[in-house]
MARKE-341472 format. One record per residue (C-alpha): x, y, z; residue in one letter. Coordinates in steps of 0.02 Angstrom, whole numbers, plus 50000, padded with zeros to 5 digits. Layout:
! MARKE-341472
     u     v     w romi
     X     Y     Z    A
...
This chain:
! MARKE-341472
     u     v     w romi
 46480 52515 50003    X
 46655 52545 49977    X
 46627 52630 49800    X
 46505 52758 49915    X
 46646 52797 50053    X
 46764 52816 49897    X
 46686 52940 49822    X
 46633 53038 49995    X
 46833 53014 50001    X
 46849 53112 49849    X
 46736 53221 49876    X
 46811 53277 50067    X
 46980 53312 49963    X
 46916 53424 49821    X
 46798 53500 49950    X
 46920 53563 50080    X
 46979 53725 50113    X
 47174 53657 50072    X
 47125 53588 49906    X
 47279 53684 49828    X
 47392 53628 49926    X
 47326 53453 49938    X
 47343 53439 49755    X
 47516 53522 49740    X
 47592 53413 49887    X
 47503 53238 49786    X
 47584 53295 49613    X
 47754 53338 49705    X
 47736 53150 49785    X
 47673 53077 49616    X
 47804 53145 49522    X
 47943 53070 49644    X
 47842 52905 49639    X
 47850 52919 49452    X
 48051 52953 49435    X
 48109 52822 49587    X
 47964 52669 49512    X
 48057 52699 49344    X
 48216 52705 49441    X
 48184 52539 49525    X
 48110 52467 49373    X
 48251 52489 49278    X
 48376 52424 49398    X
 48256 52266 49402    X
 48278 52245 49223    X
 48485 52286 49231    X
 48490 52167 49387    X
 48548 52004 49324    X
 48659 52077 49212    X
 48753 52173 49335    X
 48750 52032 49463    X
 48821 51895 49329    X
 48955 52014 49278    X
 49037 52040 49447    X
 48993 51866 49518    X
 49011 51763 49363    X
 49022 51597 49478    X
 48843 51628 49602    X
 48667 51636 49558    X
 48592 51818 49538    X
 48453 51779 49660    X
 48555 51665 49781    X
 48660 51849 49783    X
 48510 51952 49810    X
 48436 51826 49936    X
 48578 51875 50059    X
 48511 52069 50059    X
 48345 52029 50081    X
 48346 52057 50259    X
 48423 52219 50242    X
 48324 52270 50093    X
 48147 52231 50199    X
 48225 52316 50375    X
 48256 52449 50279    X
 48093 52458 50200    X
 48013 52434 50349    X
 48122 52587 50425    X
 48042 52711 50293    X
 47863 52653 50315    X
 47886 52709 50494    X
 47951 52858 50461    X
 47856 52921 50300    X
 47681 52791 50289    X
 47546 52831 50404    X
 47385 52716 50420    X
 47244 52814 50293    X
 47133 52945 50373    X
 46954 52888 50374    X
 46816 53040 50442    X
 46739 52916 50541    X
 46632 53022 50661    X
 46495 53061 50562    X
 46514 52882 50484    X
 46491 52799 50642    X
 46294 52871 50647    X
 46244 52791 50498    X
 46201 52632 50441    X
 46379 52556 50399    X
 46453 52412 50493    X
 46616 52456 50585    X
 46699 52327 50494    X
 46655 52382 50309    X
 46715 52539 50384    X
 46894 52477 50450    X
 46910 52355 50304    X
 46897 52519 50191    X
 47032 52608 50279    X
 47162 52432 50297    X
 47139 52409 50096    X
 47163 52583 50091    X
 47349 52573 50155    X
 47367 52433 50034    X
 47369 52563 49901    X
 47503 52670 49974    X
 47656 52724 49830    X
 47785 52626 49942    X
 47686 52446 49922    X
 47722 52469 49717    X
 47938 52501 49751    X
 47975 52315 49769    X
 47865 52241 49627    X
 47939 52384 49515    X
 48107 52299 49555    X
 48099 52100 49592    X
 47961 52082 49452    X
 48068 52128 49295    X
 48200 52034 49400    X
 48111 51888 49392    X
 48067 51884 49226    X
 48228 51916 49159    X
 48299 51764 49272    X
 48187 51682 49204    X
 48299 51668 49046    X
 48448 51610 49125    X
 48455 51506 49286    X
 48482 51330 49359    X
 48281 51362 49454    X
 48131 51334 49364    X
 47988 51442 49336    X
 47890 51368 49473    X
 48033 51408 49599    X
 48062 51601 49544    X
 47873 51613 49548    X
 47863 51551 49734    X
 48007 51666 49767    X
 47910 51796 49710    X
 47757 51766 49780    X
 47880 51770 49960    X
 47940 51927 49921    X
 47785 52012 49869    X
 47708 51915 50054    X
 47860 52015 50134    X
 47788 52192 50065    X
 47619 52182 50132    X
 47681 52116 50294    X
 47796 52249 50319    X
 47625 52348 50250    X
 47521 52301 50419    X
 47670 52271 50546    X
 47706 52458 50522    X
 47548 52521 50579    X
 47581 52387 50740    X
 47750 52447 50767    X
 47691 52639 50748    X
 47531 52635 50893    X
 47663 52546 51018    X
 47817 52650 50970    X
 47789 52821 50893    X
 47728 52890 51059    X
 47836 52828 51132    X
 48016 52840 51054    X
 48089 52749 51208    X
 48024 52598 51135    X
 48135 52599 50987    X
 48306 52609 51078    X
 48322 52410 51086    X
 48269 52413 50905    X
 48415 52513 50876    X
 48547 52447 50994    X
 48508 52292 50896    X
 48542 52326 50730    X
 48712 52416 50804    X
 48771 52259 50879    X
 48708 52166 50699    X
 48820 52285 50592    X
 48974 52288 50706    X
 48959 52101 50720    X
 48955 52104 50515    X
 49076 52230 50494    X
 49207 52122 50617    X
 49172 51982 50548    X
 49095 51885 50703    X
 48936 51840 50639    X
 48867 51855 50456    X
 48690 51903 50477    X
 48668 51934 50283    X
 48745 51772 50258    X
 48630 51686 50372    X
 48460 51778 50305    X
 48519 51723 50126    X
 48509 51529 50183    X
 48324 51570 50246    X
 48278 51642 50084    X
 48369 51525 49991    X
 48250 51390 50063    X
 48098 51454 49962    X
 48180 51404 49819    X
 48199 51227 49882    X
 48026 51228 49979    X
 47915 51331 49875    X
 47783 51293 49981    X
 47870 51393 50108    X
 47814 51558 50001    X
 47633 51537 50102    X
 47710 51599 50256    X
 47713 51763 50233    X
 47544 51753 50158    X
 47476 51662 50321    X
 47579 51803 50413    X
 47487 51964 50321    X
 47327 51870 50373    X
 47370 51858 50560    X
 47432 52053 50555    X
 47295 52112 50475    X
 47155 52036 50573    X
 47272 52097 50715    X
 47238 52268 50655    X
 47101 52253 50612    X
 47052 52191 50817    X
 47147 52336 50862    X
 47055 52472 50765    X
 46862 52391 50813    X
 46923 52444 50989    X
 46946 52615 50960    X
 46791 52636 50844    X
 46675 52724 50961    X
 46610 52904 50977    X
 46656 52964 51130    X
 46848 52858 51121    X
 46921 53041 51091    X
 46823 53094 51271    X
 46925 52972 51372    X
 47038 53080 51438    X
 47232 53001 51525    X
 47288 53081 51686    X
 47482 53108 51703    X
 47569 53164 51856    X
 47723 53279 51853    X
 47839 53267 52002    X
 47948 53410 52034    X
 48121 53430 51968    X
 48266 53512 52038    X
 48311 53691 51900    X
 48404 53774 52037    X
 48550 53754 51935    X
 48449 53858 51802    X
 48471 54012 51940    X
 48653 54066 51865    X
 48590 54146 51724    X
 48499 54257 51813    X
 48355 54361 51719    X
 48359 54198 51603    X
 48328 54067 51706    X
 48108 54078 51726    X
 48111 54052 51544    X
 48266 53904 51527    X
 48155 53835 51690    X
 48010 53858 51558    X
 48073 53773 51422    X
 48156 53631 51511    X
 47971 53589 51583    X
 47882 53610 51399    X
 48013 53467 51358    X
 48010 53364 51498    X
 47818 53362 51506    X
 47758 53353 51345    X
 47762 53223 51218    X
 47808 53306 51067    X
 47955 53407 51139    X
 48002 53238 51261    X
 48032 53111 51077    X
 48110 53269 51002    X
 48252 53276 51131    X
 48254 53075 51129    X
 48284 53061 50945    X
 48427 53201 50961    X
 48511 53093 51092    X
 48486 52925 50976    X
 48574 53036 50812    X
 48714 53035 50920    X
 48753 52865 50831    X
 48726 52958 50664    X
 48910 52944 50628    X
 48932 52760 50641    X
 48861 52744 50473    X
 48989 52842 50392    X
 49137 52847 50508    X
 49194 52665 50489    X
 49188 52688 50301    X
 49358 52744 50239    X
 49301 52821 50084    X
 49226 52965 50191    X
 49385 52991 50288    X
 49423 53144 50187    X
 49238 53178 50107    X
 49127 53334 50161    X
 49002 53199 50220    X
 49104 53212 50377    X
 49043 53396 50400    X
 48853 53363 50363    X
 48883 53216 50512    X
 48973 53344 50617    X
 48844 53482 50604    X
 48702 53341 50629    X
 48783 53271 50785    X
 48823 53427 50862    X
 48660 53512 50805    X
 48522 53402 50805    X
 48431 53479 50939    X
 48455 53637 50853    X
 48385 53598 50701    X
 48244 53502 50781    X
 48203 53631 50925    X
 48262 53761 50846    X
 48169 53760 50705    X
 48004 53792 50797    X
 48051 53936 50893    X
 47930 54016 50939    X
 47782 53893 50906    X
 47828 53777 51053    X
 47753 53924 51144    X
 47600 53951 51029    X
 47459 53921 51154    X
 47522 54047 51257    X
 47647 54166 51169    X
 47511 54303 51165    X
 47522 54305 51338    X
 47712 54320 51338    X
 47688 54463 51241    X
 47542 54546 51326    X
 47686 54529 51488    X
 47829 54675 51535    X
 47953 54537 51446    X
 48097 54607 51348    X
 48083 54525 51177    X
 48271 54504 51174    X
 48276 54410 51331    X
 48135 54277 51270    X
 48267 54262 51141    X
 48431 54248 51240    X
 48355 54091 51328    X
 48314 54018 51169    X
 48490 54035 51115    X
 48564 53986 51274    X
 48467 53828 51291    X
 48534 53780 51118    X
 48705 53839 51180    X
 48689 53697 51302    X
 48617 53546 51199    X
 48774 53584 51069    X
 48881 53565 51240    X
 48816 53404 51284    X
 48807 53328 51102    X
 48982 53373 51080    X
 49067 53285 51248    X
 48956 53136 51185    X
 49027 53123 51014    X
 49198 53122 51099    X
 49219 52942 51080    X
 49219 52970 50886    X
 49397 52990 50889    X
 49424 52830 50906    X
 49410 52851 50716    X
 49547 52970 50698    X
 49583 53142 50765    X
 49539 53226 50605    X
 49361 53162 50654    X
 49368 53248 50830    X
 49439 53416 50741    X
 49302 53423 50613    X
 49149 53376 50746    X
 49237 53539 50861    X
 49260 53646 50697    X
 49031 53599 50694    X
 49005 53614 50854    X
 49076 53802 50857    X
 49012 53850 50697    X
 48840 53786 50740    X
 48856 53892 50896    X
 48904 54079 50793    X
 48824 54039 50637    X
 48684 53912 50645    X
 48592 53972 50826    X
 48576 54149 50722    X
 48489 54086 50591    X
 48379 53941 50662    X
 48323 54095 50782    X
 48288 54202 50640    X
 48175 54115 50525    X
 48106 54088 50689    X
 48011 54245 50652    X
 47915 54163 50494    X
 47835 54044 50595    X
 47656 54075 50608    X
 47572 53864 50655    X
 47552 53844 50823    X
 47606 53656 50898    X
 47515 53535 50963    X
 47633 53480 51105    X
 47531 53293 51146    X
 47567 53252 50976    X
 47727 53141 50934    X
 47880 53210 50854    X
 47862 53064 50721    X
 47788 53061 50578    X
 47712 53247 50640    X
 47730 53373 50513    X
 47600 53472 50609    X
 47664 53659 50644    X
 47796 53646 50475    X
 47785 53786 50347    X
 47891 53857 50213    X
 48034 53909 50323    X
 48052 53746 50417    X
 48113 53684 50216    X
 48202 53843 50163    X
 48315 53850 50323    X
 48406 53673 50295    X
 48486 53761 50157    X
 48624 53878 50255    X
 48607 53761 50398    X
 48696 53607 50317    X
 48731 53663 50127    X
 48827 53817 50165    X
 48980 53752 50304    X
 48986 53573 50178    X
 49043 53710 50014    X
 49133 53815 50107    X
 49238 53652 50195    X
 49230 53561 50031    X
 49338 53729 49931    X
 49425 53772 50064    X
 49490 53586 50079    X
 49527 53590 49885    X
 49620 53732 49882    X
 49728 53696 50048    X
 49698 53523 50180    X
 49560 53457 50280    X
 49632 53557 50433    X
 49642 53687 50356    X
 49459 53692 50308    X
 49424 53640 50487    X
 49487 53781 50556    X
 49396 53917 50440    X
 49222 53841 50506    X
 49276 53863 50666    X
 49343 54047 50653    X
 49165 54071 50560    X
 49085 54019 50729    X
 49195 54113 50830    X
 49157 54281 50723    X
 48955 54230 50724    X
 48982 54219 50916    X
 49097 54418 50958    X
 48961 54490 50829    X
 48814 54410 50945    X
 48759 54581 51001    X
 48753 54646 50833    X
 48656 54503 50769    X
 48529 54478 50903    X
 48462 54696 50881    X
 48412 54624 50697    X
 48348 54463 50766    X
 48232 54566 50867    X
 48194 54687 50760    X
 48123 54546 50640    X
 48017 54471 50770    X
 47951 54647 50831    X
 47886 54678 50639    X
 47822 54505 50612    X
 47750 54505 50798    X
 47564 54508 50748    X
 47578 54409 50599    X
 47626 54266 50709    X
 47499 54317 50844    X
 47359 54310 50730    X
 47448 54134 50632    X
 47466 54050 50812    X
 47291 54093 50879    X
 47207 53982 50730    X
 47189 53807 50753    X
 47275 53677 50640    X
């Protein structure tokens, strides 16, 4: 039975109407797949060497055991954000004679096969072996080791898909997840508590115990029947007719009232956020990149590196670059209506821009406390701020007008690619690339202040030319009007 939904599998693929681009996006994904397994393959093989040359006195592994923990979180991290549990049809399934559970057992061996589950063997396999040649363990040991490690993949495999159904509609969820490994790094960087050392000591146990390599394999077995309970109970027909009631108090958007002829659309847009779950995670996981710089900042071999400016226009611009980007598909469903109404185009736009106008506002005052490391820090994060205000809010609003994929707003922001086309990928170019060259020159050939200050007098030009800018802005939209009519009418 499985050989018969694999090749209705295969046959859904080549059969739908986005075979092209189906095959195009797998060969771009097999060909990365292909360069980072060699990658990792190699640096399994170079491993020991590397290790033994800068820690002549330690064991490879017992070295490698202390970054296991990281190595896995990490791993774990990715799956959430780039692995999805396979896509079974299972309507028309679910009227024909195959058991539910041949049906979910399909789909859970299915995930097994994902390019992610093949990184770690590509790396601790070759690392085996060649340990193999030269250590104090015997073969027994590095094999239970290894059997461990490859345990650790496939639980990280099905805890994903657990960790995605209670989290990724809800992004709330993953806050403690995060203040966590905050408090775990600061406690590691000061020195208070050694969580890789203390992780190594677990690890290292497998090598005493081998026996203990069964856990995780006992541990895949309990998450996957736990998936497996939890997909049986959602394997009915009419699961998608159960429809969830949610109830919207009022909120107070007087304040709104001072910009005048803007404020029914701000008052618009603030309820399409605050109401909807796609817009709601978007503005959650802005707030949460906040902490973006405390993965570079306490590192002083950024202090003077144009990393500091891609944190800067991240942390100031976040919501910009994720709301922004889908201007005007957050109002898809209804923008024909908008348009059918005695609206001036330009003032649809002008809220736009002054709702990013205030999200830049309030991610600046909370990135204040940055200069704790170093003023330079608060000069460069203003210099962002300002320049994503003249210079960044243009542009985000103007490949606006290429957008043509409506959104589905009850969908989560993560792991949602839904409504993305060509210009969501083309824009990060002038939005990030552009103020990191022109910082990085202008630093070479003078100082970091100096470089500081030419992104901000960029922004303040982008912002007295506004006027100018905004006639071609709506002159763009105006000729690509019923291209985006016609794109945000379809479905999908």
């Amino acid at each position: 039975m499985f050989s018969k939904l694999f090749v209705l599998e295969w046959k859904s693929f080549f059969r739908s109407a986005s075979v092209g681009k189906g095959i195009a996006m797998k060969a771009f994904i097999g060909f990365l797949v292909l360069y980072f397994g060699l990658v990792f393959f190699y640096l399994g093989m170079s491993l020991t060497g590397i290790l033994r040359e800068y820690f002549p006195d330690e064991e490879p592994i017992s070295i490698v055991n202390r970054y296991l923990g990281i190595w896995f979180l990490t791993e774990l991290f990715m799956r959430f954000m780039l692995q999805n549990l396979p896509v079974l049809h299972i309507k028309p399934l679910l009227v024909q004679q195959i058991r539910k559970s041949t049906q979910i057992h399909f789909v859970l061996g299915k995930s097994v096969l994902h390019w992610m589950n093949f990184l770690s063997p590509l790396l601790f396999i070759p690392f085996i072996l060649v340990n193999m040649e030269s250590t104090a363990f015997s073969r027994g040991q590095l094999l239970a080791w290894l059997v461990m490690v490859l345990g650790m993949v496939l639980v990280s495999n099905f805890l994903n898909f657990i960790l995605q159904k209670k989290i990724a509609d809800n992004i709330k969820a993953l806050l403690p997840f995060i203040l966590i490994s905050v408090i775990l790094g600061a406690l590691e960087y000061f020195g208070v508590f050694s969580f890789t050392a203390y992780v190594g000591k677990l690890f290292d146990a497998i090598l005493i115990y081998p026996y203990l390599a069964g856990l995780p394999i006992l541990l895949t077995i309990w998450l996957y029947r736990l998936n497996y309970m939890n997909l049986k109970g959602q394997l009915y027909l009419d699961t998608a007719l159960q429809g969830r009631s949610e109830n919207y108090g009022s909120s107070d958007l007087s304040w709104t009232n001072r910009f005048g002829a803007l404020a029914p659309f701000l008052q618009l847009d603030l309820r399409l956020i605050r109401r909807n779950k796609r817009p709601r995670s978007m503005l959650m996981l802005s707030l949460v990149f906040v902490l973006y710089g405390l993965l570079f900042y306490p590192n002083p071999s950024f202090a003077d590196s144009t990393m500091l400016v891609l944190v800067g226009i991240f942390v100031t611009g976040i919501f910009i670059i994720n709301f922004g980007q889908f201007i005007p598909a957050w109002d898809g469903s209804y923008f024909s209506m908008l348009m059918a109404q005695d609206i001036p185009l330009k003032l649809y736009l002008e809220s736009k821009i002054v709702l990013m106008y205030l999200s830049v506002l309030v991610l600046s005052v909370l990135s204040i406390p940055y200069v704790y490391f170093g003023w330079h820090i608060l000069i460069v994060n203003l210099a962002c701020a300002v320049y994503n205000l003249g210079v960044n809010v243009p542009i985000v609003i103007y490949f606006g007008s290429f957008n043509k994929k409506r959104i589905e707003l009850d969908k989560g922001q993560l792991l949602n690619y839904q409504g993305t086309g060509a210009a969501q990928w083309i824009v990060g170019i002038p939005l990030i690339f552009i103020p990191m060259i022109i910082w990085g020159v202008t630093k070479m050939l003078s100082d970091q202040l100096t470089a500081s200050v030419v992104l901000f007098v960029l922004g303040i030009i982008g912002l007295l030319l506004k006027k100018v800018i905004m006639n071609r802005i709506e002159r763009a939209y105006r000729e690509r009007k019923h291209s985006m009519l016609e794109g945000f009418r379809q479905q999908g």
